[in-house]
C-alpha positions, 0 to 999 in steps of 0.5 A, spaced: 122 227 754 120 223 748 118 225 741 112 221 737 118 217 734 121 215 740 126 221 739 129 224 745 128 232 745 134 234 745 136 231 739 130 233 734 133 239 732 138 235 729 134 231 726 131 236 723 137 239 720 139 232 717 131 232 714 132 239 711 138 237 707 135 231 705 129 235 702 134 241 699 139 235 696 133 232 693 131 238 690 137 239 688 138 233 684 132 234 681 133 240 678 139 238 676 135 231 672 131 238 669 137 241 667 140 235 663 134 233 660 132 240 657 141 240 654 139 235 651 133 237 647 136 242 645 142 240 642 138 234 638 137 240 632 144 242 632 147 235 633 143 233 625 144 240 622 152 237 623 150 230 621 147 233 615 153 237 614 158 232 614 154 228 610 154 235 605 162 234 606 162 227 604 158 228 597 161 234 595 163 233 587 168 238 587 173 241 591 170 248 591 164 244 594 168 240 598 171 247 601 164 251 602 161 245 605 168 244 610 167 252 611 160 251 613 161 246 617 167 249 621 162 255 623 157 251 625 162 247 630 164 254 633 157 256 634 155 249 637 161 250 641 159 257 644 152 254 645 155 248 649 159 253 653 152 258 655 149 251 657 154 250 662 155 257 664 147 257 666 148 250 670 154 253 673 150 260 676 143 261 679 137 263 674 135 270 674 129 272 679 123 273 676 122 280 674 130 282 673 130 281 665 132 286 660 129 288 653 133 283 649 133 284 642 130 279 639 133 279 631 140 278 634 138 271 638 135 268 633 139 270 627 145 264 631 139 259 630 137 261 623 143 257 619 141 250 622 133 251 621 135 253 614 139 247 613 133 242 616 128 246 611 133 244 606 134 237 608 126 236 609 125 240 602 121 245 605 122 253 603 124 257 609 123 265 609 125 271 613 120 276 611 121 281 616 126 281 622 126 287 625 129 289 632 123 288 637 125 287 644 121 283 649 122 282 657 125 275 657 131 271 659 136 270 653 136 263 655 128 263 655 127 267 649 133 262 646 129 255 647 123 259 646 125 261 638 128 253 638 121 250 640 118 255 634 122 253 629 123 247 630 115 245 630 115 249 624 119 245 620 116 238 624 109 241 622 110 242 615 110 238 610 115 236 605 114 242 599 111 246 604 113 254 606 115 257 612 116 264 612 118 268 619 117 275 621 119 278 627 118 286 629 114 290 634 106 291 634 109 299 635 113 298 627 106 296 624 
C-alpha cells in the first residue's frame, strides 16, 4: 500500500520522524536567532557607557581624574562581565514555565543599570533622579523584569531632550 506521495506505508513513520526533527531543528534555530539578536540589544547601552568611559579616561586632566575614571571603568567591566555571563546562562538553560516566577525585588535590579543610564544622561546633558526607590516586588522573571527596566530607561534617555529632566520612582501602590 502507497501513501498520496508515492511512499510506501511502511516507511511513512519514518518520514514522519525525520519531518518532525526537521520542524523542532527550525524551531530551535529560530529561537536561537531571537535569542542573539535581543543579547545584542541589550548590550548596545553598556557597550557606549564603556565607550564614554574610555573617552572620560583619555581626557582626564589630572591623575586624580585619571584614577576615578580607570576605577569607574574597571566596575563597569565586571558588572558587563556578570551581565555577559547571565546571558549565557539563560541561553545555556530553559526559560521558567509561566506562572513559576517569584516577588523579585525590583530596586535590587535596577540599581545594577542605574551607573550606565546616568553616565548616558550625563553624556546627553539630561538630569537624571532617583526620587524614590523602595523595595517593591512584582511576579516577573529577573531577566524580564531586567530588559523591561533597560527598555524604560533607555527610552527616557532616547525621549528626552537635551537639558531635559528624568526622575525615577519605583515603590509599591501599598507604601502610598
Amino acid at each position: 500500500e502507497r501513501h498520496a506521495d508515492n511512499i510506501p506505508s511502511e516507511l511513512q513513520p519514518f518520514i514522519d520522524t525525520i519531518r518532525n526533527q526537521f520542524e523542532e531543528l527550525e524551531q530551535a534555530h529560530n529561537l536561537n536567532r531571537r535569542f542573539v539578536a535581543n543579547a545584542a540589544h541589550q548590550m548596545r547601552t553598556p557597550l557606549t557607557a564603556l565607550t564614554l568611559q574610555t573617552e572620560q579616561l583619555h581626557t582626564a586632566a589630572t591623575e586624580a581624574d585619571r584614577q576615578k575614571a580607570l576605577a569607574a571603568l574597571r566596575n563597569s567591566l565586571a558588572r558587563h562581565s556578570r551581565l555577559l555571563n547571565s546571558l549565557l546562562s539563560f541561553a545555556r538553560s530553559e526559560e521558567p514555565a509561566a506562572g513559576h516566577y517569584l516577588p523579585l525585588p525590583l530596586s535590587d535590579t535596577l540599581l545594577t543599570l542605574l551607573p550606565d543610564i546616568a553616565l548616558l544622561a550625563e553624556s546627553r546633558r539630561q538630569e537624571f533622579t532617583v526620587t524614590r526607590l523602595e523595595d517593591a516586588a512584582a511576579s516577573l522573571s529577573e531577566r524580564d523584569w531586567r530588559i523591561l527596566c533597560q527598555n524604560l530607561l533607555e527610552n527616557a534617555l532616547k525621549y528626552t531632550p537635551e537639558h531635559g529632566r528624568i526622575e525615577l520612582a519605583i515603590y509599591s501602590e501599598k507604601s502610598e
